[in-house]
C-alpha positions in Angstrom: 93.0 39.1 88.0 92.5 42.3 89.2 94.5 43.2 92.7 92.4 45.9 94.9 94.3 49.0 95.5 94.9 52.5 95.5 97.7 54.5 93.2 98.6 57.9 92.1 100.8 59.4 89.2 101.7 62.9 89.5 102.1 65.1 86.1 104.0 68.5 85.4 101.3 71.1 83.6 103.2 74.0 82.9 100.8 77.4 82.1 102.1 78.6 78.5 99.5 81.1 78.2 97.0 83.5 80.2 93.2 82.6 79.6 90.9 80.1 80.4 91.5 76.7 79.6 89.8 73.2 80.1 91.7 70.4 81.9 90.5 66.8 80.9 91.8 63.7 82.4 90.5 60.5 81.2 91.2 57.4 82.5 90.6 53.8 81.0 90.9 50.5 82.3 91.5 47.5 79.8 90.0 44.2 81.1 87.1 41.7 80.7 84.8 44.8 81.5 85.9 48.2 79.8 85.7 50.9 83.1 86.5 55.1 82.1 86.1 58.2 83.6 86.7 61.9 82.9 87.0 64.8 85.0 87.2 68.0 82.9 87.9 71.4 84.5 88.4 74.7 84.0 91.9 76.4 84.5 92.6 80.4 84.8 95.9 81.1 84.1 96.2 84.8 85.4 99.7 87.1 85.3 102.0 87.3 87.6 101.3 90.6 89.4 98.7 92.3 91.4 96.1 93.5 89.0 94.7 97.2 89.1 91.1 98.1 87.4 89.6 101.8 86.7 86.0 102.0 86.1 83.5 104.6 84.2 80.0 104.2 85.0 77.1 105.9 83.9 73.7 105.9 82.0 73.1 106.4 77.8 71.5 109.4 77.0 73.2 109.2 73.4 77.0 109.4 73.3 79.8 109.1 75.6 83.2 108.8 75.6 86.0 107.7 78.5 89.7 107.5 78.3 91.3 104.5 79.6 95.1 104.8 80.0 97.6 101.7 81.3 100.3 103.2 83.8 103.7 102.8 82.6 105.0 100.3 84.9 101.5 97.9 83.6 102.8 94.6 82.5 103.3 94.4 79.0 99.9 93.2 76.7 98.3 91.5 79.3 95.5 94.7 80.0 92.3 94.5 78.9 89.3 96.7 78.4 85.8 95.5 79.2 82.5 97.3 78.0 79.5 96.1 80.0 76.0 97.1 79.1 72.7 97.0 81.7 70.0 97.7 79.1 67.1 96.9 81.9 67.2 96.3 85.7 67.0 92.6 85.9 70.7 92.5 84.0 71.9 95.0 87.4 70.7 92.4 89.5 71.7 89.6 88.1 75.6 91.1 87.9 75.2 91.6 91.3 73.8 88.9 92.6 76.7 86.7 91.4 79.2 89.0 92.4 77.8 89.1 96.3 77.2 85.3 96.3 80.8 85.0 96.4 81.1 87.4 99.6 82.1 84.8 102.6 78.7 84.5 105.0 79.8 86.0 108.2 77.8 88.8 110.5 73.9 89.3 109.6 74.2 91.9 107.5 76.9 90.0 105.6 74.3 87.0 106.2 71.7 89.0 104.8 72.9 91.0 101.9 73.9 87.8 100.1 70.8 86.6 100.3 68.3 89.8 99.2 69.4 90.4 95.5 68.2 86.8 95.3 64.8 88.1 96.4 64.2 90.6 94.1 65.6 89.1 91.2 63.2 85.7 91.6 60.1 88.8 92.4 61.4 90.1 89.3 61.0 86.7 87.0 57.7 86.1 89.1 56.1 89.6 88.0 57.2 89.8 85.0 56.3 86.5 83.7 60.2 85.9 82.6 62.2 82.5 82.2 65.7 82.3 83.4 66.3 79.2 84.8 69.6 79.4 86.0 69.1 82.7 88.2 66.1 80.8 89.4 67.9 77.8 90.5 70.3 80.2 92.0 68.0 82.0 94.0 65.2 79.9 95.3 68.3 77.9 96.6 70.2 80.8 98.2 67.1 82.3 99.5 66.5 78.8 101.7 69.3 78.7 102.9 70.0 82.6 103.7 66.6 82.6 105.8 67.3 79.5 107.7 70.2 81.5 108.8 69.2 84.9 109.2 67.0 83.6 111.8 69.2 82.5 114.0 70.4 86.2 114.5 67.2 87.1 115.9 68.1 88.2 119.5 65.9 86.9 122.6 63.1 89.5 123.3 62.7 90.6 119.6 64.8 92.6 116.8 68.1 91.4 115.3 72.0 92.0 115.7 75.1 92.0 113.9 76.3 88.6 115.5 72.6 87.4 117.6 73.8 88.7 120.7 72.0 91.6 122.3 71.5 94.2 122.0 69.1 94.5 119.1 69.9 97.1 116.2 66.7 98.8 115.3 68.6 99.7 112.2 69.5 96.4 111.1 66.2 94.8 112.4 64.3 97.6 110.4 66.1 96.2 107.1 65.7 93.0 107.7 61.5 93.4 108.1 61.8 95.1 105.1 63.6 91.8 103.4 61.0 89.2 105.4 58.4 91.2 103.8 59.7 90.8 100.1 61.0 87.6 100.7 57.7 86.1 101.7 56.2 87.2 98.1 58.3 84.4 96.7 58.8 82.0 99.1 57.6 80.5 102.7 58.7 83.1 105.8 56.9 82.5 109.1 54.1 85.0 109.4 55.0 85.3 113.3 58.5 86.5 112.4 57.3 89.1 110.3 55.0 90.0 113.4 57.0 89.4 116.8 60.1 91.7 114.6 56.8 94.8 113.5 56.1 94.7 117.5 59.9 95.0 118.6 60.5 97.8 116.4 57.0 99.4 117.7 58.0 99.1 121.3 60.9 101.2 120.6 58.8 104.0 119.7 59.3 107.3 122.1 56.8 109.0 123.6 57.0 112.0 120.8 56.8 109.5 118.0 61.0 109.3 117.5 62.5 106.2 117.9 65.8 106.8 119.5 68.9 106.2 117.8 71.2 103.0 117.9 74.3 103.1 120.4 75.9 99.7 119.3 76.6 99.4 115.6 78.6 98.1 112.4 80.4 100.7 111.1 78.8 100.7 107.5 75.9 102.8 105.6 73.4 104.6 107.2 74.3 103.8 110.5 77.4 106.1 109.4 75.7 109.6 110.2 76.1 108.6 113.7 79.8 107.7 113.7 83.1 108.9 112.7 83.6 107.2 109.4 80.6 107.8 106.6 81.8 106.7 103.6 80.5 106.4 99.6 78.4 103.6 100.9 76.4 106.0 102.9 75.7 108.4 100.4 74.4 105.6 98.0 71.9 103.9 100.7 70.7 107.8 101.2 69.9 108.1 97.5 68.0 105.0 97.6 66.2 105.2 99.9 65.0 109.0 99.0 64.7 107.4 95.2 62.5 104.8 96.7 60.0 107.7 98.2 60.0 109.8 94.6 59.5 106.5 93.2 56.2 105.4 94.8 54.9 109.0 95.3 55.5 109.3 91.5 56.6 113.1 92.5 59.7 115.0 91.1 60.5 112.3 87.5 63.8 115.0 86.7 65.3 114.5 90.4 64.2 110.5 90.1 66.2 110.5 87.0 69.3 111.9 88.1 69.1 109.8 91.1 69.2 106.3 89.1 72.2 108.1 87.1 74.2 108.6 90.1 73.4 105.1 91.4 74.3 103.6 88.0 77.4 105.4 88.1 78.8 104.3 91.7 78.9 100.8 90.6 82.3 99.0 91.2 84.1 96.5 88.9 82.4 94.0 90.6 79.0 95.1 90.3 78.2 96.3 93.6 77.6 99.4 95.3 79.1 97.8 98.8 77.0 95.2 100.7 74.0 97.4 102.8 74.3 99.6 99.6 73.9 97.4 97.2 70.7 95.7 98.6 69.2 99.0 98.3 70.1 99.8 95.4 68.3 97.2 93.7 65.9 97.2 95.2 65.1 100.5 93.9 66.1 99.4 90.6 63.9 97.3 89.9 61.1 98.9 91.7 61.6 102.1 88.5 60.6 99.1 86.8 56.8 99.5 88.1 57.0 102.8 87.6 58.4 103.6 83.9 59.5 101.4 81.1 63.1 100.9 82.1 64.5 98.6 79.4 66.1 100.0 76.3 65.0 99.6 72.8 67.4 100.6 69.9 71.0 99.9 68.4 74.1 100.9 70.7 77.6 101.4 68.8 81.1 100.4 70.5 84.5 102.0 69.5 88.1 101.9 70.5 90.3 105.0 69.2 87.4 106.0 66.2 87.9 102.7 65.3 84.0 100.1 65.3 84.8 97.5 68.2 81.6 96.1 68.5 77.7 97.0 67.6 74.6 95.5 69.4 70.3 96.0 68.6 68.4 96.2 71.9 65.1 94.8 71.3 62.3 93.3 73.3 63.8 89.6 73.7 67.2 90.4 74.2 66.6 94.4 76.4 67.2 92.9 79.8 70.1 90.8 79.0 73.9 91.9 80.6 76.2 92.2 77.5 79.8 92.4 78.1 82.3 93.1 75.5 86.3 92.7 75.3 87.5 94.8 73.2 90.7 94.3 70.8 93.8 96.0 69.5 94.2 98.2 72.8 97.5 100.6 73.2 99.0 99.8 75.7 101.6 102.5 75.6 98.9 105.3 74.7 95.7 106.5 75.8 93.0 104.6 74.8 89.0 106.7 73.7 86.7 104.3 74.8 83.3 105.5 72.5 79.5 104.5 73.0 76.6 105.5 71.2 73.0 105.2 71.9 70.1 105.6 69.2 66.7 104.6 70.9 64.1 104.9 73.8 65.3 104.5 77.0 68.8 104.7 78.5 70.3 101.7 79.5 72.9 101.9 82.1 76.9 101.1 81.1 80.0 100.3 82.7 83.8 100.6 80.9 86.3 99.0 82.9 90.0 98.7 82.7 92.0 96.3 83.8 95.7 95.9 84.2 98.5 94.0 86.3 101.6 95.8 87.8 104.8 93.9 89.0 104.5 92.7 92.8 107.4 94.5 93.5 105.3 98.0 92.9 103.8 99.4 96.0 101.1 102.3 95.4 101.8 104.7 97.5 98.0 105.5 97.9 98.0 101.5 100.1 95.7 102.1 103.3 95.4 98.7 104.1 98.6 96.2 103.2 99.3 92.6 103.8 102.1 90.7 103.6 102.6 86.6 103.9 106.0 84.8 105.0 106.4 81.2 105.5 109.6 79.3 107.5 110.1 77.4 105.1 109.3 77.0 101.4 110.6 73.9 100.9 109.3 70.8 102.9 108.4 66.8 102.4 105.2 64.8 103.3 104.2 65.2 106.3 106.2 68.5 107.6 105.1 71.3 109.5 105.3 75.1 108.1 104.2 78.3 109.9 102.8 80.9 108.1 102.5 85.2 109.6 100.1 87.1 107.7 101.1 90.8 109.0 98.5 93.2 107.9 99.1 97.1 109.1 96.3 99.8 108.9 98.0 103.2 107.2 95.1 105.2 108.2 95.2 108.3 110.7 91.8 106.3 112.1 90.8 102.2 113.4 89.4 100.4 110.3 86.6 98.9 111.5 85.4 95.4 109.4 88.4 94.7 108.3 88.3 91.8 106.3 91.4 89.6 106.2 91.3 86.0 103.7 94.3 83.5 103.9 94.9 82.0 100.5 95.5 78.1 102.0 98.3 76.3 100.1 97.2 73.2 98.0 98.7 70.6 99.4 98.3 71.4 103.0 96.0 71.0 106.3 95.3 74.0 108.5 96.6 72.9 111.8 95.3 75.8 114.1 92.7 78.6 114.1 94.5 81.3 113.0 92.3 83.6 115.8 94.1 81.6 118.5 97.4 83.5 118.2 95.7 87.1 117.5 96.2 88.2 121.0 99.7 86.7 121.8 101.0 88.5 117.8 99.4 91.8 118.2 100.8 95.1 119.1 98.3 95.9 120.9 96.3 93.5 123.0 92.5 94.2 122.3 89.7 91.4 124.1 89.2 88.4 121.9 85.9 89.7 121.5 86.6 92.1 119.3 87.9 89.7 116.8 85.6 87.4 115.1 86.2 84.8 113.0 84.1 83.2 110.5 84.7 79.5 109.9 81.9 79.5 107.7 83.6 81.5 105.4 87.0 79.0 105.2 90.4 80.9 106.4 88.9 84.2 106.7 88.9 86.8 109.8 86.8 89.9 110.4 88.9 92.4 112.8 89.5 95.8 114.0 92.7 97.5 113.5 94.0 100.5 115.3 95.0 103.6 113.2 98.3 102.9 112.4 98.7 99.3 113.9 100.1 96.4 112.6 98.7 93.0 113.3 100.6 89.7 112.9 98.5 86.6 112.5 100.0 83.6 113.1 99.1 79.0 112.0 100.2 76.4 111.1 100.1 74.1 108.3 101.2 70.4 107.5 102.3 69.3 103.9 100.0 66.5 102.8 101.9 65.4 99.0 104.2 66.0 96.7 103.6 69.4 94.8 105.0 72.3 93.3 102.9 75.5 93.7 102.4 78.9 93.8 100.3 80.3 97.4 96.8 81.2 96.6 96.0 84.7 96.8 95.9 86.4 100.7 94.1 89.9 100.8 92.7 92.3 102.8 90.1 94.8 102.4 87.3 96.8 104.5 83.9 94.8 104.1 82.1 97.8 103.6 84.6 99.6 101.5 85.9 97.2 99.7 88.3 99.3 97.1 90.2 99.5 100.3 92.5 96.8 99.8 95.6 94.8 99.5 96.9 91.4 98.2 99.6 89.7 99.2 102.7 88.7 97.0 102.3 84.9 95.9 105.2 82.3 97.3 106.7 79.8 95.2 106.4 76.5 97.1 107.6 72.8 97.1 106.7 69.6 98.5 109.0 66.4 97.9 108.4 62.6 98.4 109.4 61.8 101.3 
């Protein structure tokens, strides 16, 4: 007779090895009827020390060549050396697409720019006749639940705002017509939106035809030439947008070209151009779709140090497809000549990227945002309390606006307090509440201002729920807009005991 009832056993896993690995547990219970289960997932076992990347980007005319040297402090045989190829547009927005649909969901624009790639790339499949089913589940998903929230950013009276509160941003609103207007080509977007937003924007209109320029702004993109701070992000929504205007005037094809090569080579690791940027950007990628034949045809050749590393044959089934390759029997005490060769039509973009992990103990010296995590106490039982001070200082000679901030939450524990509630009592200087928001959509993460040279200490709690033995999940901080501006924090060792 079986006796209802609930039970645990715990198990030691010990990581041997860095990769990816599948975890299976199965479970089988023995009795007049025969119950089993399995749960399999997927385990990363990463280094242990804050990892580093330096990236070459560019378009294939026919041969290039990058060197890709590991610093001598780099961990030993744990770098790597990734060659990514983009032989047609789709692949671009695909790559970024995942890579922004990880970014947490927080002001509009935030709100927004995870939700446009997914726009163009179902537009994309729907023009060109293409099956991908996975992107499409992606998208059509995403792009539901993106609008439903975009709208409720739309500020009383008309136009949109960073956070729904007026004043409307004629900036923002401006983009965000633009993305109602694509959107509704591949999916259902109130036709008196659209409208009511084309009237706002016409009432702003001055009497000589200007519309006047935004006072109240997020630091970020175009809305840069009217600030202090215009960054690389800036000069990548310019291009666009004037790439955009060759594109559909079909005037001036040389400066067109060298316009998509300076786009294709501002790409991060990631593959994004920044968050406003990246929206732009491909959106004019795949609009030099309409205008030229944009994927490659022909055989591209891969080596490592004159040695063959890898070989692929672009054709029409396979041109639009994002290739990555990891490439073997790196020096990691040398430099390393990363070559590719093109023979073909067309010019597919290309991306080498290195990646390597220094000890935690090794500060760059270049830091402009840092962040460091303490706890009181690293070793508790069931049921304890621990508090947890993320300090994060600004180095810059200027604020850093968007700052974004993400507490890696133990496993193991409860949150006890929102971490916002103690920003004004840990600060060294006091600022209105108001400047700070925090976005529980997003999980543990907080979007802040920081002085020039401040330092902020943000204080919570958390309460041990079972017996464990872990390492902290990762706590960083970078600038939204700018995101290779940024820091992670050194991982704690923690326990939990039976109590």
């Amino acid at each position: 007779m079986l006796v209802p009832g609930v039970g645990g056993s715990q198990f030691t896993i010990e990581a041997k090895r860095i990769g990816k690995f599948k975890l299976t547990l199965k479970a089988d219970l023995e009795g007049p009827t025969k119950w089993a289960d399995i749960v399999i997932r997927e385990i990363e076992v990463v280094p242990n020390g804050r990892q580093q990347t330096m990236v070459f980007n560019g378009r294939l005319e026919t041969s290039v060549e990058h060197p890709v040297t590991f610093p001598p402090d780099a961990l030993p045989a744990v770098g790597k050396i990734f060659v990514r190829l983009y032989p047609g547009p789709l692949s671009q927005v695909v790559e970024g697409m995942d890579a922004i649909l990880r970014m947490p969901y927080g002001c509009f624009e935030q709100t927004s720019s995870a939700t446009y790639p997914n726009v163009l790339a179902l537009d994309y499949m729907t023009r060109t006749k293409q099956v991908t089913p996975e992107v499409r589940a992606k998208a059509e998903g995403f792009i539901a639940n993106g609008y439903q929230r975009l709208l409720t950013f739309e500020v009383p009276g008309g136009g949109f705002s960073g956070f729904g509160q007026a004043r409307a941003n004629k900036i923002l609103t401006l983009y965000r017509l633009m993305e109602f207007a694509d959107m509704a080509k591949v999916d259902d977007v109130d036709a008196r939106v659209i409208q009511r937003t084309q009237q706002w924007l016409a009432r702003q209109q001055q009497p000589d035809g200007s519309w006047k320029r935004d006072t109240n702004f997020i630091n970020e993109g175009a809305t840069n030439r009217y600030n202090t701070d215009r960054g690389a992000s800036a000069a990548v929504e310019t291009t666009t947008l004037i790439l955009q205007a060759l594109l559909k005037s079909g005037e001036a094809p040389a400066v067109a070209r060298k316009a998509l090569n300076y786009i294709a080579a501002r790409k991060d690791a990631s593959g994004t151009w920044g968050t406003q940027a990246t929206t732009i950007a491909l959106r004019a990628l795949l609009l030099s779709t309409q205008k030229s034949s944009a994927e490659a045809r022909g055989t591209v050749r891969i080596t490592l140090n004159g040695k063959p590393a890898a070989r692929l044959t672009l054709t029409q089934e396979n041109g639009d497809l994002f290739r990555q390759f990891v490439l073997q029997d790196i020096d990691f005490n040398g430099s390393n000549k990363v070559g590719i060769d093109f023979q073909g039509e067309g010019s597919p973009a290309y991306q080498v990227a290195g990646q390597y992990f220094v000890p935690w103990t090794a500060k760059t010296s270049d830091e402009l945002l840092s962040i460091e995590v303490s706890y009181d106490r690293t070793r508790l039982s069931e049921g304890d309390l621990a508090s947890a001070t993320a300090t994060v200082k600004n180095h810059l000679s200027k604020t850093a606006n968007m700052v974004m901030v993400d507490l890696g939450i133990l496993p193991g524990f409860d949150l006890l307090t929102e971490v916002d509630d103690y920003l004004n009592k840990s600060a060294t200087q006091k600022r209105p509440l108001g400047e700070v928001q925090s976005d529980r959509d997003a999980g543990h993460s907080l979007l802040l201002s920081i002085g020039a040279g401040e330092t902020i200490a943000l204080r919570y709690r958390l309460r041990a729920k079972y017996p464990i033995r872990t390492r902290t999940f990762q706590s960083r901080v970078y600038q939204y807009y700018e995101p290779e501006v940024k820091s992670v924090a050194r991982p704690v060792d923690m326990e939990i005991r039976k109590r």
